[in-house]
C-alpha positions in Angstrom: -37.3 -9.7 129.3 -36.8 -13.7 129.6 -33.0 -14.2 130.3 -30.7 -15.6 132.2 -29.2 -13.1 134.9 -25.5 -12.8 133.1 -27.3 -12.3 129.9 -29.9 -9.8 131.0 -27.3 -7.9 132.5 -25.1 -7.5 129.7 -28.3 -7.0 127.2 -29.3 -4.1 129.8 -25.7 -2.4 129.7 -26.1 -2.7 126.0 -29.5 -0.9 125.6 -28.1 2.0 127.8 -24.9 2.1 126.1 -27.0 2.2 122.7 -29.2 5.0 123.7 -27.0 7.4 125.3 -24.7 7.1 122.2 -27.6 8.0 119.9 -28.6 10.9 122.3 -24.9 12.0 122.4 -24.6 12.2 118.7 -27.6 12.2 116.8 -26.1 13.3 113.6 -23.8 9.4 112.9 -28.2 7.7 114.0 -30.4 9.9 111.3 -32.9 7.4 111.8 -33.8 8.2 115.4 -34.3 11.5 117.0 -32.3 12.1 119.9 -35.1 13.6 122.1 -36.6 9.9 121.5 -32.9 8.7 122.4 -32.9 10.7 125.4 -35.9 9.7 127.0 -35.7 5.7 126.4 -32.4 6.5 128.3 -33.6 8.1 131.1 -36.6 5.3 131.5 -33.8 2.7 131.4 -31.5 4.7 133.9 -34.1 5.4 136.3 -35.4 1.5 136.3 -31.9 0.3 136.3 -29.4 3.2 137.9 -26.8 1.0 140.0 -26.3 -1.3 136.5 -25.5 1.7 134.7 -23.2 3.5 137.3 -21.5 0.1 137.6 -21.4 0.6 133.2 -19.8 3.8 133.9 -23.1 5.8 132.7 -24.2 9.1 134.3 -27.5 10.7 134.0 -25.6 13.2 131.2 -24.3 10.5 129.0 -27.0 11.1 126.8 -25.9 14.5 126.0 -23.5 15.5 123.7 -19.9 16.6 125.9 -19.1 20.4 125.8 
């Protein structure tokens, strides 16, 4: 990704944020599965952890609560 820094970061944050809402709730995103959801999540979480614990993301966010 070509960015500048600031802008990278907050396009990050908004990927994660993106797919760990579709993984959480699948049914309001028909047109994307959330085992598809999940793992683009966990690629971006593992590549980019301290960004998203700094988001307030967890490893579960892409899981629907209990």
């Amino acid at each position: 990704m070509r960015a500048r820094p600031q802008v990278k970061t907050y396009l990050l944050i908004t990927k994660l944020r993106r797919w760990a809402r579709i993984g959480a709730y699948p049914s309001c995103y028909p047109n994307c599965s959330a085992s598809i959801a999940r793992r683009n999540y966990a690629r971006l979480y593992a590549r980019h952890e301290s960004l998203a614990r700094s988001a307030g993301l967890t490893p579960l966010s892409a899981y629907p609560p209990l």
